[in-house]
KEBA-835746 format. One line per 5 residues: their letters; for each residue z, y, x of C-alpha. Coordinates in pm, 1 decimal. Each point is the difference from the previous one (the first is absolute). Example, Ala and Ser with C-alpha at 12.3 -4.5 7.8 and 13.67 -1.06 7.14 Angstrom:
BEGIN
as = 780.0,-450.0,1230.0 | -66.0,344.0,137.0
This chain:
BEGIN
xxxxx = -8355.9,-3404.1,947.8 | 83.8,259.7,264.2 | 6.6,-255.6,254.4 | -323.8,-158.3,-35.6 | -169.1,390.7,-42.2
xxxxx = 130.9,45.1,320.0 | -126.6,-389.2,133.3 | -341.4,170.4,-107.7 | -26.0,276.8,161.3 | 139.1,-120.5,344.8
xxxxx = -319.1,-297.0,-29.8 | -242.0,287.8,-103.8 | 97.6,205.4,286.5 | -63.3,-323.2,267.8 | -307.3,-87.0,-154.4
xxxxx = -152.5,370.2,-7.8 | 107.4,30.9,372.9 | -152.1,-378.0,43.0 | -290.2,90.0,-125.8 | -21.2,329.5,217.1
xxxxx = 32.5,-118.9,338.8 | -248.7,-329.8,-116.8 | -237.7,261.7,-91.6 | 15.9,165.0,321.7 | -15.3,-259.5,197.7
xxxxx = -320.5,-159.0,-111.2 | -146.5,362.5,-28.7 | 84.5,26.0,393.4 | -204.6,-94.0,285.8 | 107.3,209.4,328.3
xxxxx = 360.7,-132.9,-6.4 | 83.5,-355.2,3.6 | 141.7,-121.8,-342.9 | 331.4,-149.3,166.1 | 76.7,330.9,155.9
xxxxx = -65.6,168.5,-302.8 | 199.8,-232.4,-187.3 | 273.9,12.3,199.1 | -13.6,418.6,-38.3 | 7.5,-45.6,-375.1
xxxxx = 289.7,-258.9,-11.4 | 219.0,229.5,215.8 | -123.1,313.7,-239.1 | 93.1,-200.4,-318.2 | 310.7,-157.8,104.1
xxxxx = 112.7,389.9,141.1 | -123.7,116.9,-378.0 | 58.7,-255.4,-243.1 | 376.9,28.6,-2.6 | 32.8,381.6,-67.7
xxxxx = -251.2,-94.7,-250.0 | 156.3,-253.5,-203.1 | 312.0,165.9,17.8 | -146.7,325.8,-174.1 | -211.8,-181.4,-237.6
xxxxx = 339.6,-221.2,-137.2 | 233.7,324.9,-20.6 | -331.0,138.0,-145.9 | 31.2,-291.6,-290.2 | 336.1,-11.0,-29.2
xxxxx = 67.7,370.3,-48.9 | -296.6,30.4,-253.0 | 8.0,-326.5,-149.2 | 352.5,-203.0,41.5 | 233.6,325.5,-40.7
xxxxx = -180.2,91.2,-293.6 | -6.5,-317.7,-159.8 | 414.0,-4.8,120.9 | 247.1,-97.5,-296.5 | 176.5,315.0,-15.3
xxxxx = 214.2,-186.2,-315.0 | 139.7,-266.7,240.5 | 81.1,290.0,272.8 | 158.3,237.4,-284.0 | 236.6,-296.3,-172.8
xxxxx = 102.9,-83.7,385.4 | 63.4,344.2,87.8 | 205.2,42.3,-340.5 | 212.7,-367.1,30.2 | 104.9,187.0,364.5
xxxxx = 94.7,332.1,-91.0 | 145.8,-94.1,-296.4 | 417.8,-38.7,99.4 | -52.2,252.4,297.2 | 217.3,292.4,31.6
xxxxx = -77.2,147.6,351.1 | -259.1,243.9,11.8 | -92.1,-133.4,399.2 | -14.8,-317.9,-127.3 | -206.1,135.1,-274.8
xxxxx = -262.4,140.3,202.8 | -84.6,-228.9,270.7 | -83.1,-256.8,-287.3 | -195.8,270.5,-176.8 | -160.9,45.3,364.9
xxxxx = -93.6,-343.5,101.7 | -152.7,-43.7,-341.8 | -225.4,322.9,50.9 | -112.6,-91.2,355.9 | -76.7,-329.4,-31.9
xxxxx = -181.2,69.6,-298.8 | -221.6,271.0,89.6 | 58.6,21.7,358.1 | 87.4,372.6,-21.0 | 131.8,228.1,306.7
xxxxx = 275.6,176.5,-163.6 | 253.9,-26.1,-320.9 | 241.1,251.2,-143.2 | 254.9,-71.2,-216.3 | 125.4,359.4,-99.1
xxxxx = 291.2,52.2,-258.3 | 48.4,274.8,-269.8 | 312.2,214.3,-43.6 | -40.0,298.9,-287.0 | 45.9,355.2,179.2
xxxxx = 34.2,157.6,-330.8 | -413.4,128.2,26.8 | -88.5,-181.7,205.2 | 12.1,-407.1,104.7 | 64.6,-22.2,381.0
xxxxx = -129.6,-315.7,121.7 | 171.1,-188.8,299.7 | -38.8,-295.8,244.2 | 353.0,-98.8,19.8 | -46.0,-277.6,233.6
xxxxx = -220.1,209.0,272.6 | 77.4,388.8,-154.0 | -318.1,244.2,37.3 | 103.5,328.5,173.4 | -118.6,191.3,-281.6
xxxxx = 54.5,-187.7,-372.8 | -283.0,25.9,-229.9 | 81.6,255.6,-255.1 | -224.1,30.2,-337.0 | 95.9,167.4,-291.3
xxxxx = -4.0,-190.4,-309.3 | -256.0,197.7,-185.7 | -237.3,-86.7,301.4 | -349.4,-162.7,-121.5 | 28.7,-296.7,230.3
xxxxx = 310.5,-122.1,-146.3 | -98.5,102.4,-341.3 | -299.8,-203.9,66.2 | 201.8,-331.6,153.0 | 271.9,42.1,-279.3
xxxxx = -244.8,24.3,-321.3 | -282.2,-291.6,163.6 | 249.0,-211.2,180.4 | -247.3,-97.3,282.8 | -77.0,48.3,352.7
xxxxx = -147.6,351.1,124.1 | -265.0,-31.2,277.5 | -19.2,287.3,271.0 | -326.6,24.6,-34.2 | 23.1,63.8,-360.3
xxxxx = 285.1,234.4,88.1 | -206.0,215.9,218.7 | -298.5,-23.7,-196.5 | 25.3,-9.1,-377.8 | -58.8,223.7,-244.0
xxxxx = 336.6,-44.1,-150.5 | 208.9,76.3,331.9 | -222.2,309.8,39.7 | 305.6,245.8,-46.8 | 226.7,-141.4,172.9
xxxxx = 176.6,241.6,309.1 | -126.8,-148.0,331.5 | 378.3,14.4,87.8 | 32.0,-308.0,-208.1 | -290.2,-162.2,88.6
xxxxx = 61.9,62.8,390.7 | 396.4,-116.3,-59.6 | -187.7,-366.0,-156.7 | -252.0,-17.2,267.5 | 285.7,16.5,235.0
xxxxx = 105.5,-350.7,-71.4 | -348.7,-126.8,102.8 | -40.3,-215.2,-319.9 | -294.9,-107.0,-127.7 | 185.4,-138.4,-363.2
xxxxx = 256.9,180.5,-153.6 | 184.6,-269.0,-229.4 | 260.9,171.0,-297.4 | 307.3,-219.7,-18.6 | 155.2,60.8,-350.9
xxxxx = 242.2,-137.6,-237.2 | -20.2,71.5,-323.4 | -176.9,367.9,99.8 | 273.0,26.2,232.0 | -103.4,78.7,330.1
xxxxx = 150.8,-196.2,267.1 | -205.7,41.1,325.0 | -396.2,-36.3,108.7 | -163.2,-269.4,183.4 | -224.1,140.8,266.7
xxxxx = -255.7,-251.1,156.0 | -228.7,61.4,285.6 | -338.7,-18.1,85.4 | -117.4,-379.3,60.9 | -75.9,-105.3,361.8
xxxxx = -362.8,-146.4,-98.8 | -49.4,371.0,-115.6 | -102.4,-151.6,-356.2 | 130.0,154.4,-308.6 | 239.1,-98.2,-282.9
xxxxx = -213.0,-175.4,-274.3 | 76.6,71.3,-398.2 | 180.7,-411.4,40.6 | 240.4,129.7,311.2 | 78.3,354.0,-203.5
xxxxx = 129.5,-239.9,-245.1 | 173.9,-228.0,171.4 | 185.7,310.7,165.7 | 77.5,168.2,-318.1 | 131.5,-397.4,-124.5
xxxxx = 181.2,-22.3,359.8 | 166.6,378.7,-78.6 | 171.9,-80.3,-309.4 | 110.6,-348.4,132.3 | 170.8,246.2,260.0
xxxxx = 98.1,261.5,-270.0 | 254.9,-266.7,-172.3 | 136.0,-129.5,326.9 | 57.4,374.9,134.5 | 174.6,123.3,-275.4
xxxxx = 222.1,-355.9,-13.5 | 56.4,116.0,359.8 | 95.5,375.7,-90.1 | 242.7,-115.8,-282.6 | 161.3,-254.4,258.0
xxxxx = 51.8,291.1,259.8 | 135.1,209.9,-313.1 | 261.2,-290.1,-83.4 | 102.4,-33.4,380.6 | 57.6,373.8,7.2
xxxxx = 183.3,14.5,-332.1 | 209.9,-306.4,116.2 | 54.5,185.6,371.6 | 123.0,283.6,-183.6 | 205.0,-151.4,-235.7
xxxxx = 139.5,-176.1,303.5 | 48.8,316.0,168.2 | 152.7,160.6,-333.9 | 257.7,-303.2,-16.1 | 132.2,30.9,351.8
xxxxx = 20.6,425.5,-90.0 | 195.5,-173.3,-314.9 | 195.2,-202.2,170.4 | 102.3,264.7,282.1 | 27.0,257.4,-224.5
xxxxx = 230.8,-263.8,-222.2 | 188.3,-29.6,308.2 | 46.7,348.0,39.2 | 99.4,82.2,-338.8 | 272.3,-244.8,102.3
xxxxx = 135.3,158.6,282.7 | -42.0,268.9,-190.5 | 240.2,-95.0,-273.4 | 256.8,-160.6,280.5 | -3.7,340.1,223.2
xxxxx = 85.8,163.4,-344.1 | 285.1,-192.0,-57.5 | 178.0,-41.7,291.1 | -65.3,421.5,-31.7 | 189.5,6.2,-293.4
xxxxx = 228.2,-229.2,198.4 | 65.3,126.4,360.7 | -37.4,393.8,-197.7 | 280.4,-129.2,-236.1 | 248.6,-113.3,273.1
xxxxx = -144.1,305.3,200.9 | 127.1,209.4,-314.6 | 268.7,-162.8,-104.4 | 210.5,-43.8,352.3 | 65.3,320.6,41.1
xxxxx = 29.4,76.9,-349.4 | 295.7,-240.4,21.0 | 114.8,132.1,313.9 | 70.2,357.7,-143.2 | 146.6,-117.9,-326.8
xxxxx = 243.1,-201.2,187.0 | 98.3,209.4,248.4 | 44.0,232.4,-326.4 | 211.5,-248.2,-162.5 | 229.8,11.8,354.2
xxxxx = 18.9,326.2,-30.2 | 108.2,29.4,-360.4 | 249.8,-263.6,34.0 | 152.3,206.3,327.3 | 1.4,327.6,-229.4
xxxxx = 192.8,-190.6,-257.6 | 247.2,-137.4,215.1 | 118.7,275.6,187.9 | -135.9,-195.8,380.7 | -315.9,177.6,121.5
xxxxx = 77.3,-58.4,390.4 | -268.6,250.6,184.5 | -128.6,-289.4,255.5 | -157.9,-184.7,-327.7 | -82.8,325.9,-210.0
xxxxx = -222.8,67.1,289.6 | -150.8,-341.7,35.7 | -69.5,-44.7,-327.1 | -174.4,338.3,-35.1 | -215.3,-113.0,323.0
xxxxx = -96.7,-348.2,-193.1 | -92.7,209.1,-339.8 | -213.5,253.7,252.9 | -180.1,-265.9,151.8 | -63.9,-204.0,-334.1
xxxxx = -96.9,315.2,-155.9 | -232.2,54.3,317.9 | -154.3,-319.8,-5.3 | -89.1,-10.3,-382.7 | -160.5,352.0,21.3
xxxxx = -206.9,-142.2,282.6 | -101.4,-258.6,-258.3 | -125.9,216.7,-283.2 | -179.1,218.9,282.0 | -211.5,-345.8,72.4
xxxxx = -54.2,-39.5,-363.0 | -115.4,366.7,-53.5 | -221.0,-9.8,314.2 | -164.4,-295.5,-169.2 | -89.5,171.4,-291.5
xxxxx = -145.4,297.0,127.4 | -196.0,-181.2,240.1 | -130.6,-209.3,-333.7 | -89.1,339.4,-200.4 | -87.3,176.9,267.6
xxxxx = 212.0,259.3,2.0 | 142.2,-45.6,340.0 | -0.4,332.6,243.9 | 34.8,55.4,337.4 | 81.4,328.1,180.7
xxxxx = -167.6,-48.1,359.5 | 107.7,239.3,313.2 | -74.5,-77.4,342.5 | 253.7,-199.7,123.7 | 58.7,-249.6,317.9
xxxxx = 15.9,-310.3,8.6 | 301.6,-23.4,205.5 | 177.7,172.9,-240.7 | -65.5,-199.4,-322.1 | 101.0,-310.0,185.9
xxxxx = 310.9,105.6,150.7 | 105.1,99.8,-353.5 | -144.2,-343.8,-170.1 | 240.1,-160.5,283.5 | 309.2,208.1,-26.2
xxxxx = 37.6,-170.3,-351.6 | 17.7,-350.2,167.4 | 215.9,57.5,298.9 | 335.6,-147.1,-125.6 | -252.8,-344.7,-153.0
xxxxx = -143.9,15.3,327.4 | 360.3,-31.4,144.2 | 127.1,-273.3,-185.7 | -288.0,-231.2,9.5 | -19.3,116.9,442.9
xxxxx = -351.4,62.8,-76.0 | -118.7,215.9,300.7 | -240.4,253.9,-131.1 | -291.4,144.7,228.4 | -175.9,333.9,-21.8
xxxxx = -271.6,64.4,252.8 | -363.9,200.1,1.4 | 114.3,238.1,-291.5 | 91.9,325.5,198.5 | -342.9,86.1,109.5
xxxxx = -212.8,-129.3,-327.1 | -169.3,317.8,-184.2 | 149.6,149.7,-338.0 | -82.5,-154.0,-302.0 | -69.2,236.9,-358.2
xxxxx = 237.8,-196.9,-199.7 | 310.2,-24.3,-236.7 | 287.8,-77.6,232.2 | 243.9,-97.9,-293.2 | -262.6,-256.8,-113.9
xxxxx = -121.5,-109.9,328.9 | 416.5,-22.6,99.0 | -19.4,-286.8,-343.1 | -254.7,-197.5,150.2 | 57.6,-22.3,377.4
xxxxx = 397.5,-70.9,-165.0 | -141.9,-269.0,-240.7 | -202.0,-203.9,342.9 | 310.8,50.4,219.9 | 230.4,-183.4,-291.5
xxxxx = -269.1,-261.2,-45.7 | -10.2,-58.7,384.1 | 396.7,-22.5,-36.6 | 18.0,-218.6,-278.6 | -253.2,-242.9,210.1
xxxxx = 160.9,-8.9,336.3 | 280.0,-242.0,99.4 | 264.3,173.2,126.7 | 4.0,106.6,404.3 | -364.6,41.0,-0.2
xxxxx = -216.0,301.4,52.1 | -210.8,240.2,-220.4 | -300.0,226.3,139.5 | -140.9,334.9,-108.9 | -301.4,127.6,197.9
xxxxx = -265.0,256.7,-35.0 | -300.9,60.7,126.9 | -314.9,268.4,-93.1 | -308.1,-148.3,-94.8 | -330.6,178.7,-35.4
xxxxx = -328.4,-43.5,-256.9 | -321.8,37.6,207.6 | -226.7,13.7,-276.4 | 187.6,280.8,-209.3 | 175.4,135.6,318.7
xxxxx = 356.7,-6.1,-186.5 | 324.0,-62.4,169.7 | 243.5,-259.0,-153.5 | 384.4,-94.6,79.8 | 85.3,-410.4,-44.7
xxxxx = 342.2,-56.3,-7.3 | 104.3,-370.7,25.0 | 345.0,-173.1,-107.2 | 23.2,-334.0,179.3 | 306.2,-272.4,-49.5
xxxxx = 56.6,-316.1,198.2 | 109.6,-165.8,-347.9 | -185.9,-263.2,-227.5 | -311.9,112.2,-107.3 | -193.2,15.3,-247.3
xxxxx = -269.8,-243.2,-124.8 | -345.3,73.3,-26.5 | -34.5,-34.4,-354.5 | 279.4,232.6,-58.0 | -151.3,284.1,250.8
xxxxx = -176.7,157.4,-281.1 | 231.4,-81.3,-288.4 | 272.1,163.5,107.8 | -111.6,333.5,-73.3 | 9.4,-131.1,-337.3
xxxxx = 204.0,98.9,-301.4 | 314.7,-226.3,-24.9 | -120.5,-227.5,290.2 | 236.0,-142.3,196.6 | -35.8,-320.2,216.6
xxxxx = 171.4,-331.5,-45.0 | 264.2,-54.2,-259.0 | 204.9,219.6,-151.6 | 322.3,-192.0,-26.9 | -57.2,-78.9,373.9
xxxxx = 44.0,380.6,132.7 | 315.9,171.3,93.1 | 56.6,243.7,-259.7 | 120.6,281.4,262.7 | -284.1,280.1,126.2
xxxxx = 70.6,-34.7,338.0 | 113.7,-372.6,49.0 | -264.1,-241.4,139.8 | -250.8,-113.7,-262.3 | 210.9,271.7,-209.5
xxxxx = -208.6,51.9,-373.2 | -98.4,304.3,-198.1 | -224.1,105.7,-242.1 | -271.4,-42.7,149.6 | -151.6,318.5,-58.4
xxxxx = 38.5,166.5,371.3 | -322.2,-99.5,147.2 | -168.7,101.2,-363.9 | 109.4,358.4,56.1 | -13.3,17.9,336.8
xxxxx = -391.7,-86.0,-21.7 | -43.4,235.4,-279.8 | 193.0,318.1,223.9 | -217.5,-70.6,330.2 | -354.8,-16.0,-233.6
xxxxx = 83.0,315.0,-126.9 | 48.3,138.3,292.0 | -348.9,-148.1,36.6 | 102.1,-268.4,306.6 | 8.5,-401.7,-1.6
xxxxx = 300.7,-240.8,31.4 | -58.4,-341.1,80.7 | 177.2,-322.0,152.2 | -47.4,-265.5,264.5 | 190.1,-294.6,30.6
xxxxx = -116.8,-367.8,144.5 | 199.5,-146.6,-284.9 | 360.8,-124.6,-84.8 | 210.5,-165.5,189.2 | 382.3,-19.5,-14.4
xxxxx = 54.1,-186.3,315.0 | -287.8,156.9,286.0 | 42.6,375.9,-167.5 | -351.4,123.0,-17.0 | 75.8,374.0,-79.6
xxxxx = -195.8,220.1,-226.5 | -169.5,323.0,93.7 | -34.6,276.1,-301.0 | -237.7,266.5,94.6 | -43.0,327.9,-137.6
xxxxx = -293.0,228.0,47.9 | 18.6,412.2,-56.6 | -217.3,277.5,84.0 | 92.1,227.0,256.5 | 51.7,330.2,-101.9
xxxxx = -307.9,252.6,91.2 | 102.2,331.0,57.4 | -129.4,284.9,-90.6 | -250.7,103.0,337.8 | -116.9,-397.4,6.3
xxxxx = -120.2,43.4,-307.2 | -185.4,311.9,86.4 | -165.3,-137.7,305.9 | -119.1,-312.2,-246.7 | -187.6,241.9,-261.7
């Protein structure tokens, strides 16, 4: 029907411009007919084309689009959308419907997320720079919500009924440059609004196409909210994937947990009980001597030396367990003074010398002498440079070399000075999954059963608790400890570094010229 309208016209138009030049050719007598046919079939073929083509968009904008079966376009539109689940894909279906329908410059597909007051509405595949924000008592939602159809601008500005709204509102819609505003809702729920433009032929949206919209909205309303709940679901499932690998790691933990606890109980019972049985059987030697009447004074003194140094070594035993639990309940003190650093390490050392001897480890000392004081407790600080220098011992092959070094360092932003004193070994390393986990309660790396069981041997065991306490001393004397190592290796002998970071002391007259 549309086609032979248009089949019409087009013949009208040649015959009315037939007819004209005819006319005025017969009519004429001072210019020759052939020239003045000629004239008028260069005229008409410049004007007949523009012509037609106006007069068929003319018909098929007011005659074949509105005649256009918007029930064939709607069931197509909902067989497509119907398993989506992307709101990109989503759209561009929703937009290539919409512009090859109406032929309309602009389409925005703007979803709703509840502000508490207020709905903010959002272009999540192109996002505005400012969000609409309307509060849900506003009248144009009010109105969209309770007639569940499309809003015109012009009725927007216009109205009677949007009379009282704040032109803040009304400026913050006009800012989208719509000419519809379509409410997409599910079940009163507000999930976004459909903004179209203005058409390019200028013409306005007919009581059919407001329809259609409103039909083409709610089509969209189901497959956006299948599309939120899918999102939902993916999150909910990437969550509960994240929560299971937590699970599992924290499963894992709990583990190691459990297995640092009891080789604790373990390595602290052997710990214990060694010496334990090294006094009560030098005290059996004894009482047997007494008894007998032979107490030669070359073995009275040696075994009083072996009870001394049993004695010795399980009071430096509880002394790690006590440490431990003050650090826990935070009842651990510190009596700072200002100190060097010189000092504190020649007194950590002293302790080692005769270890240091029998392995032939060849301890260095450099860059201490001239390093500022530090404001801290040397008895403590004595434990934990004592502590690095054993574990730098214990992981050193024998004939090799261990490094202390110092060196001032300064913070430009807060202008405070800072002393970093390093322990280096030339021994096996450590890997980089145990760098931080050795600071940890009961941690201690590799297998138990597989460590000598003396304190200064290499790969001798203990606790496990030094590096615990010696963390907790140097952050209360507000510093940082910290180690490097490239990893573990028995054969090429990596090394370790342990560094430990203290303020420098600030006397009295520094602080004066900083206030």
């Amino acid at each position: 029907m549309s086609l032979l309208i248009e089949t019409l016209a087009v013949y009208l138009l040649f015959t009315l411009a037939l007819g004209f030049f005819l006319l005025l050719a017969l009519n004429s007598t001072s210019v020759p007919i052939s020239y003045l046919l000629f004239g008028g079939g260069v005229l008409f073929s410049l004007l007949i084309y523009p012509l037609v083509g106006k007069t068929r968009k003319f018909i098929r904008n007011r005659l074949w689009k509105a005649k256009r079966n918007y029930t064939s376009l709607l069931s197509n539109y909902s067989r497509t959308i119907a398993s989506l689940s992307d709101l990109e894909t989503l759209f561009s279906h929703l937009s290539d419907l919409l512009h090859q329908t109406f032929d309309i410059q602009d389409i925005w597909l703007l979803t709703a997320t509840d502000k508490g007051e207020h709905f903010e509405f959002q272009n999540n595949l192109n996002p505005l720079s400012s969000p609409l924000l309307i509060s849900k008592h506003s009248q144009v939602l009010l109105y969209l919500q309770e007639n569940k159809t499309p809003l015109l601008q012009y009725v927007l500005d216009f109205g009677e009924t949007f009379a009282d709204i704040s032109e803040e509102e009304k400026n913050a819609i006009r800012s989208l440059k719509g000419d519809v505003l379509v409410p997409i809702l599910f079940q009163d729920e507000w999930l976004g609004l459909l903004i179209i433009g203005s058409k390019t032929s200028g013409d306005r949206f007919f009581e059919e196409e407001i329809l259609f919209l409103q039909a083409i909205a709610d089509q969209t309303a189901v497959a956006l909210k299948n599309t939120i709940l899918y999102e939902d679901l993916l999150k909910r499932n990437r969550e509960n994937e994240r929560l299971n690998i937590e699970l599992t790691m924290a499963n894992k933990e709990l583990a190691r947990l459990d297995k640092a606890k009891t080789d604790f109980i373990n390595i602290a019972s052997h710990e214990l009980r060694t010496p334990l049985t090294q006094i009560l059987g030098f005290n059996d030697f004894l009482g047997e001597m007494l008894q007998s009447g032979n107490l030669p004074q070359s073995s009275l003194e040696r075994m009083v030396a072996g009870i001394k140094k049993a004695a010795k070594r399980l009071e430096e035993i509880v002394s790690i367990m006590l440490d431990i639990s003050k650090l826990e309940t935070q009842i651990f003190e510190i009596h700072p003074s200002p100190v060097k650093p010189a000092t504190i390490i020649r007194a950590a050392a002293e302790k080692w010398r005769p270890a240091l001897d029998e392995r032939h480890l060849t301890l260095h000392i450099t860059d201490l002498n001239d390093l500022p004081m530090v404001q801290a407790d040397s008895q403590r600080m004595v434990q934990v440079f004592s502590e690095l220098i054993q574990n730098a011992i214990k992981s050193t092959p024998d004939h090799r070399d261990i490094f202390i070094t110092g060196k001032t360092i300064e913070d430009t932003g807060s202008g405070k000075i800072f002393v970093q004193i390093t322990v280096s070994d030339t021994g096996i390393g450590i890997s980089p999954e145990d760098i931080e986990k050795i600071f940890e309660k009961f941690y201690r790396i590799g297998d138990v059963l597989l460590h000598s069981t003396g304190d200064t041997k290499f790969k001798g065991a203990g606790p496990g608790l030094g590096l615990t306490i010696a963390r907790g001393i140097v952050e209360a004397h507000q510093g940082r400890i910290w180690a490097e190592s490239p990893g573990r290796d028995e054969k090429s002998l990596p090394g370790s570094k342990f560094h430990v970071l203290l303020p420098a002391f600030q006397t009295a007259e520094v602080n004066a010229e900083e206030k």
